[in-house]
C-alpha positions in Angstrom: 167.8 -68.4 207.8 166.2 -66.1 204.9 168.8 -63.4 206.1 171.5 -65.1 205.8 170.4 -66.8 202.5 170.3 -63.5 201.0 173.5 -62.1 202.2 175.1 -65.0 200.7 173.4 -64.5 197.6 176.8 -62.9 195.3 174.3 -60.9 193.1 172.9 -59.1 196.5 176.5 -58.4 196.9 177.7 -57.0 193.9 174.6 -54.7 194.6 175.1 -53.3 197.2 179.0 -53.0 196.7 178.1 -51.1 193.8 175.4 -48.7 195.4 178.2 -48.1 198.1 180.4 -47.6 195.5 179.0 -45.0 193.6 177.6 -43.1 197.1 181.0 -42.9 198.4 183.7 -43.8 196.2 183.0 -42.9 192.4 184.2 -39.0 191.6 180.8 -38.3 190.7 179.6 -39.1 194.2 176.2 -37.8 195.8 177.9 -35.2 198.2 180.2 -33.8 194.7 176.7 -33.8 192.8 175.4 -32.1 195.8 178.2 -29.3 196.1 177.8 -28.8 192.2 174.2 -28.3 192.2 174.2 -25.6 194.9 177.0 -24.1 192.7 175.3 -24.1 190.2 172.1 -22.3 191.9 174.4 -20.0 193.6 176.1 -18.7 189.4 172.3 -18.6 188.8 171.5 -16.3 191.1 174.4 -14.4 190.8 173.5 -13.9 187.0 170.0 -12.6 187.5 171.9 -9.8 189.7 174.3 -9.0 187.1 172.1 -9.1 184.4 169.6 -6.4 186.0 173.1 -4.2 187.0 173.4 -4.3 182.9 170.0 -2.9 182.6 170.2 -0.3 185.2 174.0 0.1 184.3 172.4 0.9 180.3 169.3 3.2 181.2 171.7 5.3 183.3 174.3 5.9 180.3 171.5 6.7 178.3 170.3 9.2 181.0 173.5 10.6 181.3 174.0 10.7 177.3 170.5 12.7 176.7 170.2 14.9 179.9 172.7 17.5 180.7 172.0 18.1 184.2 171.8 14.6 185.4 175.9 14.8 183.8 176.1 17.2 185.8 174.8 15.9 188.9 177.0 12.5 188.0 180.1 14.3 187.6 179.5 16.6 191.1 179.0 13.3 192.7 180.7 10.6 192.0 184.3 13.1 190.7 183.9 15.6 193.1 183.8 18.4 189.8 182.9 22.1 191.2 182.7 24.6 188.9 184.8 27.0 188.7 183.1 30.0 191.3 182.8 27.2 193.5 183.9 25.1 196.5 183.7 21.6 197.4 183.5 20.3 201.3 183.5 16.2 201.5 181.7 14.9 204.7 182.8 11.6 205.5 180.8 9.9 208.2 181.9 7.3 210.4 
């Protein structure tokens, strides 16, 4: 008898229409705010990693801007420079 009192009770009902309205319905759901949080962690992350590539990114230019040989070593490397008496083999592994 209580049970049934209550679910005829219209303020119950407009209650829990609206909780079931803004769990499933409303564009600002719980699964949306759920996505958009774990978005949001994930651009967090991926900021911390970029930020420190800056760092490392600005420490070597500076290297490479003070100390000749490390130049050196950059452009033999990552260019594939030889000087002139000089030849170059490339090993590629698979």
């Amino acid at each position: 008898m209580l049970i049934l009192k209550i679910l005829k009770n219209k303020y119950f009902l407009v209650i829990i229409g609206l909780i079931v309205w803004l769990l499933y319905f409303d564009k600002n759901d719980v699964f949306t705010q759920f996505d958009l949080v774990s978005k949001c962690n994930k651009l967090n992350t991926e900021k911390e990693y970029y930020i420190a590539e800056i760092e490392n990114n600005k420490k070597e230019i500076l290297e490479l801007q003070t100390n000749k040989e490390s130049l050196e070593t950059f452009a033999r490397e990552k260019y594939l420079m030889k000087r002139d008496n000089e030849d170059v083999f490339v090993l590629v592994q698979k």
